[in-house]
C-alpha positions in Angstrom: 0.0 0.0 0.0 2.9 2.1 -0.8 2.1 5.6 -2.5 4.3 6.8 -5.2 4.8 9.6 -7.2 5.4 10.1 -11.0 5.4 11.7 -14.0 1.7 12.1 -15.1 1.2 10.5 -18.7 -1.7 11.4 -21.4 -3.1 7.8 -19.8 -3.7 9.5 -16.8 -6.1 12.4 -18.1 -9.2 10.9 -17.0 -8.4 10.9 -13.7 -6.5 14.4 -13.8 -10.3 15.5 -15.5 -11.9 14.8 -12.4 -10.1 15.3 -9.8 -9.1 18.9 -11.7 -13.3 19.4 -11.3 -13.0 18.7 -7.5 -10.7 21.0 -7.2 -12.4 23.9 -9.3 -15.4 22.6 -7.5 -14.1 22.7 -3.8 -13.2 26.9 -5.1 -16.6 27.8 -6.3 -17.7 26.6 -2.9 -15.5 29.0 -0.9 -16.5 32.0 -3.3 -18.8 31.2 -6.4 -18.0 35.3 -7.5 -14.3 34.4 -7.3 -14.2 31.3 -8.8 -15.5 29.8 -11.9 -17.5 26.8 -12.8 -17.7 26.5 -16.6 -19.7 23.9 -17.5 -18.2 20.4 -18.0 -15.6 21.4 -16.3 -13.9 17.8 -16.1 -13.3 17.6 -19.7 -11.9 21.3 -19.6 -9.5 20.3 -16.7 -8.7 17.3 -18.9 -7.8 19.7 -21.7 -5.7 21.9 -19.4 -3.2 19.4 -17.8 -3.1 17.4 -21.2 -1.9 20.6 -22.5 -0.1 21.3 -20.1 2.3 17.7 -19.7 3.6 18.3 -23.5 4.6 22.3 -21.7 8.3 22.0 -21.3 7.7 24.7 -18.2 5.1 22.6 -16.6 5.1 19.7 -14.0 2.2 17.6 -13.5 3.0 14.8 -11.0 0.1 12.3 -9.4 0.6 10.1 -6.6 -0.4 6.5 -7.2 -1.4 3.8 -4.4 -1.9 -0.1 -5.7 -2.4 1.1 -9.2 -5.1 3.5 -8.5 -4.2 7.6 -9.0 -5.5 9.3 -5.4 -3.7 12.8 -6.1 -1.5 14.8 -8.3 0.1 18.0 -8.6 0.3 21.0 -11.0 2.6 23.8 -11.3 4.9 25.5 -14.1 7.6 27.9 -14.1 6.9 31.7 -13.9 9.0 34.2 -15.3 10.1 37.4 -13.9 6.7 39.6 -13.5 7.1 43.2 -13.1 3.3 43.9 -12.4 3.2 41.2 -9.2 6.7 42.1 -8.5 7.8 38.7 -8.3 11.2 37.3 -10.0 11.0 34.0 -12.0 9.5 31.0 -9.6 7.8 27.9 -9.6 4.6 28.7 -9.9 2.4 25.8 -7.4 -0.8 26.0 -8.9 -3.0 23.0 -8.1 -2.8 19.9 -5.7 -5.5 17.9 -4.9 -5.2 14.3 -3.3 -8.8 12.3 -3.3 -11.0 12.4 0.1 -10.6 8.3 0.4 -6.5 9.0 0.7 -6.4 11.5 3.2 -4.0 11.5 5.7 -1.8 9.0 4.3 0.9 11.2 3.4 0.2 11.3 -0.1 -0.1 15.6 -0.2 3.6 15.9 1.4 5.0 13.4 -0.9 3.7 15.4 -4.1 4.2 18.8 -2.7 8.1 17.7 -2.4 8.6 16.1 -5.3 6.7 19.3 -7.2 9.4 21.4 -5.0 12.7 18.7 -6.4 11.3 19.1 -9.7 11.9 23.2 -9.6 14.7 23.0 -7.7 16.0 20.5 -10.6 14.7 23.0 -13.0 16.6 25.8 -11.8 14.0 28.1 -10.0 15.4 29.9 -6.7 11.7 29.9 -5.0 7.8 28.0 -5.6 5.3 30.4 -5.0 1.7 29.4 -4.5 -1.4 31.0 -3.9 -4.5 29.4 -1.5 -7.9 30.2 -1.2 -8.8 32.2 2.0 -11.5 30.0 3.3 -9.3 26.5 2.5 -7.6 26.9 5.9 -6.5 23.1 5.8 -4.4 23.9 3.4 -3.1 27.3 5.0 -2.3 24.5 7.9 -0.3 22.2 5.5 1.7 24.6 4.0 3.0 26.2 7.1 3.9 22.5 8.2 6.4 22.5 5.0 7.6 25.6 5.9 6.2 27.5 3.8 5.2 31.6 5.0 2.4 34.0 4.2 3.9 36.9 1.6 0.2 38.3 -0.3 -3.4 38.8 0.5 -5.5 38.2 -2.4 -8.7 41.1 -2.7 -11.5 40.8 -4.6 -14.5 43.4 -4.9 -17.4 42.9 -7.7 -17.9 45.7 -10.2 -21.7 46.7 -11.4 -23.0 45.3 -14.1 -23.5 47.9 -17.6 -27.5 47.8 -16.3 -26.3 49.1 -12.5 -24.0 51.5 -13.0 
């Protein structure tokens, strides 16, 4: 009952579909304004991370327990950004390990191999971004060490019939 972690492979998109929609699902929850829900949003996470494992910038890792995928891992490499002020980074954009796996380990091990694979790539720094309500993972983080540097704000605009 060993978990591993690999490479993800275009075999894998199915699984990276849905557990991509839990993700985007578990944001709309914590702020439907802020976060989207298109429609079918499995097949578009499919899309995305299919795309995104032929990107020579991107990482997508999943963690694997007796041949089933529970989790994976997402993130690419950012360049220098002079409108967020941040240097080039590894950008840590989505983990997600299924409810049934929980507390087995398998989020550390993918959140350190993500971190190997930029420090193999060259990056000086991963830089991630959680939502405000998902306080597990505020918890998580700060137990790999990571720290707090940006408060995300959000405010609505009118509509073109309000304003």
């Amino acid at each position: 009952m060993a978990i591993t972690v690999r490479p993800a492979k275009p075999a894998d998109a199915e699984a990276l579909g849905r557990m991509g929609g839990a993700l985007v699902r578990q944001h709309h929850a914590f702020d439907p304004e802020r976060f989207m829900l298109p429609d079918d949003v499995e097949s578009g996470y499919r899309w995305w991370l299919g795309k995104e494992l032929r990107a020579k910038e991107a990482v997508v890792l999943v963690a694997e327990r007796d041949g089933e995928l529970i989790g994976y891992v997402y993130g690419r490499i950012e360049e220098r950004d002079w409108a967020t002020l941040r240097d080039r980074c590894g950008g840590f954009h989505d983990i997600w390990v299924e409810e049934s796996a929980r507390g087995l380990g398998a989020g550390r091990l993918l959140a350190e191999a993500l971190v190997r694979r930029f420090a193999e790539l060259g990056v000086p720094r991963v830089i991630l971004m959680s939502a405000t309500k998902n306080e597990g993972a505020h918890r998580f983080f700060a137990k790999l060490g990571w720290r707090s540097t940006m408060v995300e704000m959000t405010r609505e605009l009118p509509g073109p019939e309000e304003r």
